[in-house]
N, C-alpha and C positions, 0 to 999 in steps of 0.2 A: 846588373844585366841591362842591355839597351832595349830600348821600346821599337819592336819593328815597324810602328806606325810612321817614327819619326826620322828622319834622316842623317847619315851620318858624315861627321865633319870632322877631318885626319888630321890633326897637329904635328908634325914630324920638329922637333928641335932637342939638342943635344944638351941644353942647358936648361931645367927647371924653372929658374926665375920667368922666359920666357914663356916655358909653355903655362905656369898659371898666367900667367899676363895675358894672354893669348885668352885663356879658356875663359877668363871672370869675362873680354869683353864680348866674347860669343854667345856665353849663357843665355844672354836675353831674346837669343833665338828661337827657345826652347827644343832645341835638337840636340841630337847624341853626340857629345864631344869626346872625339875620343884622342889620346896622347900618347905618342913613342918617343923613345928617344932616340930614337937612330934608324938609319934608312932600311935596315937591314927586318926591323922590327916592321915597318912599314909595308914591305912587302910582305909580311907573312901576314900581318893584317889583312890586307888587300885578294890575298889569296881567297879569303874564306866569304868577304864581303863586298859590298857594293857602298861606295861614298858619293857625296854631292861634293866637293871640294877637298883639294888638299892642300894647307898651308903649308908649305917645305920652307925650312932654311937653304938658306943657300951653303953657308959655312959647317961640316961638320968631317970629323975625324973621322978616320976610315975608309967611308963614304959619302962624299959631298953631295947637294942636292941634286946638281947636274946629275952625278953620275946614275944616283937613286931615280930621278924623272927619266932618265935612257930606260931604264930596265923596269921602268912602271909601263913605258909605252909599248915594250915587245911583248904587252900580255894583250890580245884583242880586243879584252873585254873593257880593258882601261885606257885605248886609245884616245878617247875622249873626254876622263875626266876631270874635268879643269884643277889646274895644279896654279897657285898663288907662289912665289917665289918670295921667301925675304931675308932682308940681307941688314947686315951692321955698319956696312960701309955702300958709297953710290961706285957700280958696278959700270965695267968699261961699255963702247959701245957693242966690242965684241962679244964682251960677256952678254948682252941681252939678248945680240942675234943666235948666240948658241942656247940660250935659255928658249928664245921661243920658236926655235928650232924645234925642240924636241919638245915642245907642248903647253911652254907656258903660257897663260891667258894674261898676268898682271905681275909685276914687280910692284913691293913695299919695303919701306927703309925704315930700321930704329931712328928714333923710338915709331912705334906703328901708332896715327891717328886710330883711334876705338871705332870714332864713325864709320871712318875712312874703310877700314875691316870690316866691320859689320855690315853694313852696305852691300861691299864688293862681296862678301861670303852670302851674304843673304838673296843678291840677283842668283846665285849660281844654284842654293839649295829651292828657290821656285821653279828654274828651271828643271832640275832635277825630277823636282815632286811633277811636277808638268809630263814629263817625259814617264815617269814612272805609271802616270794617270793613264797615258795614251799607251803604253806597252799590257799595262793588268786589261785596257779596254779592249786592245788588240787580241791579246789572250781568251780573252772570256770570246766577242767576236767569233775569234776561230772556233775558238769550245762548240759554241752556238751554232755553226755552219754545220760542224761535223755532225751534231747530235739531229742537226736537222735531214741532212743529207741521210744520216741511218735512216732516220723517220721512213722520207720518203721513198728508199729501197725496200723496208720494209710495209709500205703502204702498197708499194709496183709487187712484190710479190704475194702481197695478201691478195690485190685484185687480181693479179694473175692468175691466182690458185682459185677463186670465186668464179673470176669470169669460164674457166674450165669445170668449177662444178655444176657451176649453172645452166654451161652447154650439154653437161651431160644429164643432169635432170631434166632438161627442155627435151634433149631425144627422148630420154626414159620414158618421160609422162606421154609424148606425142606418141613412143612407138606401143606404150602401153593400153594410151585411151584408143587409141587404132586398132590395136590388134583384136580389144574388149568389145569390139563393136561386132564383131560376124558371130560370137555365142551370144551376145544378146539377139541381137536379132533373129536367131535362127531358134530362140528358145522363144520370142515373139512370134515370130511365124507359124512354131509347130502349135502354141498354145491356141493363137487364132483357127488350125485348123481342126484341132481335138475340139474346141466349141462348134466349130461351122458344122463338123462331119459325127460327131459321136456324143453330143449332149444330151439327144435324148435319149441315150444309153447309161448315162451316169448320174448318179443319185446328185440331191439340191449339194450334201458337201464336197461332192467332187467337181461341180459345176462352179462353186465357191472359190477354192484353189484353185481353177486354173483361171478362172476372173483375177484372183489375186497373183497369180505369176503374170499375164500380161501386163495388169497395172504398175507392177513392180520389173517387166522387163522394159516399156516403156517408159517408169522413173530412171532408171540406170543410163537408157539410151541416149534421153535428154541429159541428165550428167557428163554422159561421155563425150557428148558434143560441143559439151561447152565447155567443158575442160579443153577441148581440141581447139576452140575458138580462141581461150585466152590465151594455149600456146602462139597462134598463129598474130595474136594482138600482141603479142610478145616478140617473138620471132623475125615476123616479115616487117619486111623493108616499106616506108611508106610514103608515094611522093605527094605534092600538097601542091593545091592549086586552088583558082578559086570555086568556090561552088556557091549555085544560086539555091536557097535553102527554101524558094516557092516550091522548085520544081522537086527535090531532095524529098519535102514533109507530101506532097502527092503523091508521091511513089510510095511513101512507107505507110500509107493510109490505104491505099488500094488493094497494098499485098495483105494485111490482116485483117480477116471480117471480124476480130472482137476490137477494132476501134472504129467500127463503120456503125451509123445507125440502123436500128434502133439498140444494136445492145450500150454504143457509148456515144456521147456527144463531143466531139474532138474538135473545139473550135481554133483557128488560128489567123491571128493577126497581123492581115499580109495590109504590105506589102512587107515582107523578113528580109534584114539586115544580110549581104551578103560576110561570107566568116570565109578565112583559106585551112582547110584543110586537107584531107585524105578522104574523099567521097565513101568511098567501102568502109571504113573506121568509122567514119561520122553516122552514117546509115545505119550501123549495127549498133554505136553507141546511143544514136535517138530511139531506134526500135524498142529495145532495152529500157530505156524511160520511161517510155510513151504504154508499152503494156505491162510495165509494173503499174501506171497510174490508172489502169481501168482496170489492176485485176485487186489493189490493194483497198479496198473500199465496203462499206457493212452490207451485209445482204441485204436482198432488194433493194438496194440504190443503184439509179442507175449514174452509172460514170461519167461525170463533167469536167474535161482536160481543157486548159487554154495554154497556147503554144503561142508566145512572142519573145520578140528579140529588143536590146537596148542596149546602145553603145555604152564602153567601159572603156576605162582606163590603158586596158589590154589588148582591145579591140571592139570586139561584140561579145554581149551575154544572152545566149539564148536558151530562154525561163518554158519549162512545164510544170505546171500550175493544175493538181488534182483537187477533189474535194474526198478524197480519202481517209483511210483510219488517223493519218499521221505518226509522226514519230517522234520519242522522246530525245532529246536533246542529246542523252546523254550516249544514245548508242549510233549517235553522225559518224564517228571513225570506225566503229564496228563493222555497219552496211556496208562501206567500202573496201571491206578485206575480202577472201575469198573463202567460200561457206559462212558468212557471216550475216546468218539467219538469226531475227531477232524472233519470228512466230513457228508454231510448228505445223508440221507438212498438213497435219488435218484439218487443219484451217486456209492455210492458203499454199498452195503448192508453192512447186520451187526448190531451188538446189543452192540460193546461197551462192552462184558465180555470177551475176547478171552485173551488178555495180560495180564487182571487179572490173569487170571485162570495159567498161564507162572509163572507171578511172585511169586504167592501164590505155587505153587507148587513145583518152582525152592528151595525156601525159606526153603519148608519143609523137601527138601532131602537137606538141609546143602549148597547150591549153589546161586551165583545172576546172574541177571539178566540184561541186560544192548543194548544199539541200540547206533549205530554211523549215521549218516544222515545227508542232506541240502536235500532241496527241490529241487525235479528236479534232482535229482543224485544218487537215488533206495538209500535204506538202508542196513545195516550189523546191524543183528540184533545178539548177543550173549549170551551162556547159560557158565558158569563157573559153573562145578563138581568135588567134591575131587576125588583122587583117593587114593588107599591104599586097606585095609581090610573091607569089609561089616559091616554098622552098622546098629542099628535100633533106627530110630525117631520119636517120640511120638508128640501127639501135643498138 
């Protein structure tokens, strides 16, 4: 049996003596020799396989070598592969132009130099192997397009089918935290008004429940607004410009009295780095910051924030820096998910959306997000924004 690794080399000659002559000086090629004795043989060979050379006689009964290289070349497959012609006698001029008429690369004369064969069979089986290289390369190649090309249809319609489930849980949640907002509030309102109008009609534990449904209508309300927020920090379109972050950190100081003194000291070191972002995105992602850092801190301390900025890499870094509980290392990607509340409510309120709503936002003006901490040593919490020219980011 031939070694498919190796290539094969067709002896066509009618006479025995030759074709061992033939085979002893090719052996040292280490390829598949293989030997017919007649043309007719050669074709059914050829039927089944693929050769790098064929040494033909030219002289043989039946069918001469002419006639066998005609009817080797009306096969497509073997249009091209080089046929060695040899002959016992030197062959007219005519005879060579009808020899390499129909295909032959080379004429050789008995007795055949060994070299002289080996050589000439041996350029034709590198070229072969050559050709062979670049066809399995070209194969695998295509193989490789295709399975890539599936990929990527299959990747177009996975996001396709995402980006529509996503649309529709973005409605879901928007049209559901929306619609959850008029019974809460109206069960806040009636609760405020059965204390205003009828408490001193109801015993200490009726006064109790309905303390605890307003408490609990207004933890829901806050929920549902900032669920509604992250929709909209998700959703809407954001254009990006520069912004002066003196006048930005003023504003967001003014509007909450728990970062005003005396309950917190909110220092800030101006003059602050201007950053390009989305003024609305960026103001609700510092606010977010800034009153997690005066509300996460031991009782009776009073809150000491410093707010500065420091060119990076990426732009500008701009740092709030609490002296707070701190945070363990190990729950940095936690805080950043959404409900990923690491204390519970009886200790420090909260709903667990506030860093989302940071991250998701930082992300959409082109910036990240990031917190340095140990527990017991307040946190620096940071926003990285480019700077440059105003662009606009879609979502």
């Amino acid at each position: 049996m031939s070694d498919p690794a190796k290539a094969n080399i067709l002896l066509v000659d009618d006479e025995p003596g030759k074709l061992m002559s033939h085979e002893v000086i090719l052996t040292q090629l280490g390829e598949n020799i293989v030997k017919v004795n007649s043309g007719l043989k050669a074709l059914e060979f050829l039927l089944k396989n693929d050769c790098a050379v064929i040494v033909l006689d030219v002289n043989m009964p039946v069918m001469d070598g002419f006639e066998t290289a005609a009817l080797i070349r009306q096969r497509p497959s073997l249009e091209r592969t080089p046929i060695i012609f040899v002959s016992a006698y030197n062959v007219s001029d005519f005879d060579r132009l009808k020899g390499y008429g129909i295909g032959a690369v080379d004429y050789l004369f008995i007795p055949v130099i060994p070299d002289v064969l080996r050589a000439k069979v041996q350029v034709f089986v590198e070229l072969f192997k050559q050709k062979q290289i670049i066809t399995n390369q070209a194969v695998f190649l295509a193989q490789q397009n295709r399975e890539k090309e599936e990929q990527i249809r299959t990747i177009r319609e996975l996001n396709e089918r995402l980006n529509i489930a996503n649309e529709e849980l973005e409605a879901f949640s928007y049209t559901v935290s929306h619609d959850l907002r008029g019974p809460v509030r109206a069960m806040h309102g009636f609760s405020e008004i059965l204390l205003a109008d009828y408490q001193s009609h109801l015993p200490p534990e009726g006064v109790s429940h309905l303390n605890r449904i307003l408490k609990a209508a207004t933890r829901m309300d806050a929920l549902i607004r900032d669920i509604l927020a992250y929709a909209r920090a998700t959703k809407i379109e954001l254009s990006m410009e520069p912004i002066n972050l003196d006048a930005l950190l003023e504003s967001i100081l003014e509007s909450h009295e728990s970062l005003q003194q005396p309950r917190a000291h909110v220092a800030v070191e101006r003059p602050l780095h201007g950053v390009v972002g989305n003024e609305a995105s960026l103001s609700q992602c510092l606010s977010n910051l800034l009153l997690n850092a005066v509300k996460f801190v031991p009782q009776g301390k009073t809150p000491e924030v410093r707010v500065r900025t420091d060119p990076s890499d990426a732009g500008v870094r701009i740092w709030i820096e609490d002296n707070g509980i701190g945070i363990d290392p190990a729950h940095f990607e936690r805080i950043f998910q959404m409900f990923g509340r690491i204390h519970d409510t009886t200790t420090y309120d909260g709903n667990g959306i506030g860093l989302a709503i940071v991250k998701r936002g930082v992300q959409r003006m082109g910036g990240k997000v990031g917190v340095e901490s140990q527990v017991g040593q307040g946190s620096k919490f940071w926003i990285e924004l480019p700077g440059g020219e105003p662009r606009s980011v879609q979502a």
